[in-house]
LUMBADREN-893672 format. One record per residue (C-alpha): residue in one letter; x, y, z. Coordinates in steps of 0.5 Angstrom, whole numbers, plus 500, padded with zeros to 3 digits. Layout:
<lumvo aa="A" x="X" y="Y" z="Z"/>
...
***
This chain:
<lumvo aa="X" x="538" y="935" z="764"/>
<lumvo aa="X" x="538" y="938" z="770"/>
<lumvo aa="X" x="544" y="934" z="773"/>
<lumvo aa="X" x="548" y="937" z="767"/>
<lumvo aa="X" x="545" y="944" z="769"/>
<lumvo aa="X" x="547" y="943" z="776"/>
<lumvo aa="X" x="554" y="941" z="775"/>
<lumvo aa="X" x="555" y="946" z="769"/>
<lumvo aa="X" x="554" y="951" z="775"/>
<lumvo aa="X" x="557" y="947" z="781"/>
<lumvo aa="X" x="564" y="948" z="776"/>
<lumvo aa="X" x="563" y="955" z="773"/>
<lumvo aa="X" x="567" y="958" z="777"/>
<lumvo aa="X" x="573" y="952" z="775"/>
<lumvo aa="X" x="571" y="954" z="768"/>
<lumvo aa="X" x="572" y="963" z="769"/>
<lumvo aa="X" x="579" y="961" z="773"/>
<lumvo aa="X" x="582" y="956" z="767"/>
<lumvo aa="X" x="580" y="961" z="761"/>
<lumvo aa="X" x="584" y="967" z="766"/>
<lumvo aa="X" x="589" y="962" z="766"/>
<lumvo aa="X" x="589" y="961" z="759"/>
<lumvo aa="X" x="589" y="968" z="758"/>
<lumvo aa="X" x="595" y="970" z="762"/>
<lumvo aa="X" x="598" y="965" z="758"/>
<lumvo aa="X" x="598" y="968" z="753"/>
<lumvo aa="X" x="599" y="975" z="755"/>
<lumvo aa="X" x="605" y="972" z="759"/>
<lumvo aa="X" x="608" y="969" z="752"/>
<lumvo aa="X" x="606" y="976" z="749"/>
<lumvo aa="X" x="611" y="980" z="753"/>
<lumvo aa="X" x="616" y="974" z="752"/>
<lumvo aa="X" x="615" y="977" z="745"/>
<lumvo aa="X" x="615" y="984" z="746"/>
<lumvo aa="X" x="621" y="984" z="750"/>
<lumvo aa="X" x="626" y="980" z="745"/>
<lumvo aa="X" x="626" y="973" z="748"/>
<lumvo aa="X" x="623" y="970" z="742"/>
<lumvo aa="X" x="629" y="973" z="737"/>
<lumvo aa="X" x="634" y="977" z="740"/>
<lumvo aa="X" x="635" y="975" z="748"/>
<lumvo aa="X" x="633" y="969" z="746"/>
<lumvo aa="X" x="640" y="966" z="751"/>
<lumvo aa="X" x="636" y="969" z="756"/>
<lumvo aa="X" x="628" y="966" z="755"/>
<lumvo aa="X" x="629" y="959" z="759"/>
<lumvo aa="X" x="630" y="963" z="765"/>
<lumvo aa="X" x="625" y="969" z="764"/>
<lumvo aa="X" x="620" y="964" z="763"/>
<lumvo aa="X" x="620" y="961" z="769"/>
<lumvo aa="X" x="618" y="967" z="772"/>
<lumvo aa="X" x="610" y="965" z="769"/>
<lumvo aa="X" x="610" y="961" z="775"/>
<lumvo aa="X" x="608" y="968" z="779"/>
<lumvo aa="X" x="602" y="969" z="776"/>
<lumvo aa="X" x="601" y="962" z="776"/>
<lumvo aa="X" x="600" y="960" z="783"/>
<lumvo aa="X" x="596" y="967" z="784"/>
<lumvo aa="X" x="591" y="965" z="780"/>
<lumvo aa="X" x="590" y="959" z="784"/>
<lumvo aa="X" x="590" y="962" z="790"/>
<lumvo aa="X" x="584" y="967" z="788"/>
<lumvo aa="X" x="581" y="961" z="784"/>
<lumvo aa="X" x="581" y="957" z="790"/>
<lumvo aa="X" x="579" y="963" z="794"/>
<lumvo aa="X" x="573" y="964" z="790"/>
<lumvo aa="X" x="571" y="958" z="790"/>
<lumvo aa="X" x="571" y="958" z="798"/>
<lumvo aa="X" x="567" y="964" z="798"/>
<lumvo aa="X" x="561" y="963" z="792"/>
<lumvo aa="X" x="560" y="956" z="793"/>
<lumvo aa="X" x="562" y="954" z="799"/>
<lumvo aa="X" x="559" y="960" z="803"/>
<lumvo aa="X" x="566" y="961" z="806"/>
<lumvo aa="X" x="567" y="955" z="808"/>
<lumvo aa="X" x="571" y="950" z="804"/>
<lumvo aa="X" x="575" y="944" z="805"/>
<lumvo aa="X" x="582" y="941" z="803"/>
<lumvo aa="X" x="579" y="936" z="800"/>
<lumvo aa="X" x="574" y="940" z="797"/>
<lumvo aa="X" x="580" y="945" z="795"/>
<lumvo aa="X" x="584" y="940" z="792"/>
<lumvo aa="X" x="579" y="938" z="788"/>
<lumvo aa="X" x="577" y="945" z="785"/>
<lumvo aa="X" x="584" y="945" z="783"/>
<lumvo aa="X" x="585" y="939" z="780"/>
<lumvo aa="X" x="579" y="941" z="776"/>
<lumvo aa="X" x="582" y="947" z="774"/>
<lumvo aa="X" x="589" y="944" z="772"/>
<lumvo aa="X" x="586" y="939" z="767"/>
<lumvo aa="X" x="581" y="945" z="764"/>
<lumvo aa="X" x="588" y="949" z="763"/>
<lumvo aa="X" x="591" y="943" z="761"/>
<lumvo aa="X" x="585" y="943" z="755"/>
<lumvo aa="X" x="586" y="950" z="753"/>
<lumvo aa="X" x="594" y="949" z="752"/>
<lumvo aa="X" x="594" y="946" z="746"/>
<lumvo aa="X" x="590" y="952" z="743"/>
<lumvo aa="X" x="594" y="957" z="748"/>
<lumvo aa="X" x="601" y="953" z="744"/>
<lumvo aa="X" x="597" y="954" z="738"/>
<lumvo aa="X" x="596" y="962" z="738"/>
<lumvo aa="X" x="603" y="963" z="741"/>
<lumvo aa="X" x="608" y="960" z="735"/>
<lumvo aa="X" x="603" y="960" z="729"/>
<lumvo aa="X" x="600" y="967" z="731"/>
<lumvo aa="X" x="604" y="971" z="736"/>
<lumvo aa="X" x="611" y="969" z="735"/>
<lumvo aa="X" x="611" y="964" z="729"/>
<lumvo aa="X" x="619" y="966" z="729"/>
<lumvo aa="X" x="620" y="962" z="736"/>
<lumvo aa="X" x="622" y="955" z="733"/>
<lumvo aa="X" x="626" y="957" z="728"/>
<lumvo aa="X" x="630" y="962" z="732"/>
<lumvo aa="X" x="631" y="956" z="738"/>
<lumvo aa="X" x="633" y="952" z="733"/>
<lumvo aa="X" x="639" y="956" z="730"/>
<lumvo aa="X" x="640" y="958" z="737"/>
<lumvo aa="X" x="642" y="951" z="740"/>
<lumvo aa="X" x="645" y="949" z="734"/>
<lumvo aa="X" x="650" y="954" z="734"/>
<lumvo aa="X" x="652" y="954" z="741"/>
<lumvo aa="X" x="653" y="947" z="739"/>
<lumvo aa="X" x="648" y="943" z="745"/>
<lumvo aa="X" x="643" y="940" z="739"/>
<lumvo aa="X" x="645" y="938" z="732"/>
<lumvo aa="X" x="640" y="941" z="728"/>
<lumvo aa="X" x="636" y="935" z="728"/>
<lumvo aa="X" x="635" y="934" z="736"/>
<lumvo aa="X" x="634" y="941" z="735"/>
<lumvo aa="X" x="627" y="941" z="730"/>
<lumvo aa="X" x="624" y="934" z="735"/>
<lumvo aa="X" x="625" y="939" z="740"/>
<lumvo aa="X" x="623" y="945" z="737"/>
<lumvo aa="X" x="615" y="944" z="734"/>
<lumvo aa="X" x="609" y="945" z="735"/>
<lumvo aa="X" x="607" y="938" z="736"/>
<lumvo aa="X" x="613" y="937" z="743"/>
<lumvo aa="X" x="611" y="944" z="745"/>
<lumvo aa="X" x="603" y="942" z="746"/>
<lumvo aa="X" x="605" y="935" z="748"/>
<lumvo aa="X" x="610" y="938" z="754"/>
<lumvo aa="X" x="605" y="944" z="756"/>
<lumvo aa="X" x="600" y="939" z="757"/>
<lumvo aa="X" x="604" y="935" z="761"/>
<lumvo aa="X" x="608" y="940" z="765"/>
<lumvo aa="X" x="601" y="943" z="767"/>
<lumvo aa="X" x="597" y="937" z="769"/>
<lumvo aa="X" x="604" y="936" z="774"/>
<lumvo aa="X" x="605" y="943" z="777"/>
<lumvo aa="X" x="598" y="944" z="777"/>
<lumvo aa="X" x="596" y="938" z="781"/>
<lumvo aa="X" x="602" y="940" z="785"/>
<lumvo aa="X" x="600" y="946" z="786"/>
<lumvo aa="X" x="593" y="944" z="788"/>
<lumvo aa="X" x="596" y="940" z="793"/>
<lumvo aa="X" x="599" y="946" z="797"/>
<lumvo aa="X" x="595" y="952" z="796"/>
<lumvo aa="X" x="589" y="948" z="799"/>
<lumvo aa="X" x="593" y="947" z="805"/>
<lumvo aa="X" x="592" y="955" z="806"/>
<lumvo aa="X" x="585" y="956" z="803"/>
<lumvo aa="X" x="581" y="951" z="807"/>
<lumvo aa="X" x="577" y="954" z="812"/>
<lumvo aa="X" x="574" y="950" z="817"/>
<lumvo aa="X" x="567" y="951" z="820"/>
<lumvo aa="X" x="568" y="952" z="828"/>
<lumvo aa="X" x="563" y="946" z="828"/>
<lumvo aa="X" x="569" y="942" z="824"/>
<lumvo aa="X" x="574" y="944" z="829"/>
<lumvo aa="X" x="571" y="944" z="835"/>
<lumvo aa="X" x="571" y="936" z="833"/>
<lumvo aa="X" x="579" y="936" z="832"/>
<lumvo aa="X" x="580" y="940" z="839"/>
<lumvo aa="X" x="584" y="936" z="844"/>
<lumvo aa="X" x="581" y="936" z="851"/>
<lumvo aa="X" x="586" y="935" z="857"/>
***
């Protein structure tokens, strides 16, 4: 039993970053509503959408820096980093579905209807490519996905630039002429 105490604590952090994430994928989807992307801007989403990624990648940096201060007392390495990342990519990953969920059944149920008519329009799907793409269900599965992908990548490459080496660590590494 204390085990599982232990390592519930040793992720808290994870834990309060992941639901930060969740959150302001949500919020992001919010403001993607309220500004007509999901019904009268809807040519212009697939490229405002990208935009998440700033936020994105800031919370990982602050994630991965909390996690450098609190528990490694100032000191972390990339491994250590990589790791809390990761932890924090399949955590977020996890909540996704519920996030697609809320979005396209609560916030924005005319999202799909409206991507639908608006490919089918223009001539890029025919209405039944549309509908496989536009649902629920391809939505949870592609977010899933695309984050497991990108936060794993991101991981890999802010841990470069969270790590902090003790000065006994790098005096270990120092070339001696």
């Amino acid at each position: 039993m204390y085990k599982i105490k232990q390592q519930a604590k040793d992720y808290s952090i994870e834990v309060k970053w992941a639901s930060i994430f969740a959150i302001m994928m949500l919020v992001w989807m919010y403001i993607e509503k309220l500004s007509g992307l999901h019904d009268e801007h809807i040519d212009k989403q697939a490229f405002f959408t990208n935009f998440i990624i700033l936020p994105a990648m800031l919370i990982y940096v602050l994630a991965l820096l909390d996690k450098r201060e609190r528990f490694y007392n100032g000191r972390m390495t990339y491994i250590q980093g990589f790791k809390s990342g990761a932890v924090i990519t399949v955590m977020v990953a996890i909540f996704s579905p519920m996030v697609e969920y809320i979005t396209f059944t609560i916030t924005s149920p005319e999202y799909f209807p409206n991507a639908i008519n608006y490919t089918v329009s223009n001539g890029w799907l025919t209405k039944e490519m549309a509908e496989a793409s536009f649902n629920l269900g391809a939505f949870q599965m592609d977010a899933a996905i695309n984050i497991l992908l990108i936060g794993l990548l991101a991981s890999t490459v802010i841990s470069l630039f969270t790590r902090k080496r003790s000065l006994n660590q790098i005096q270990k590494v120092q070339v001696h002429y």
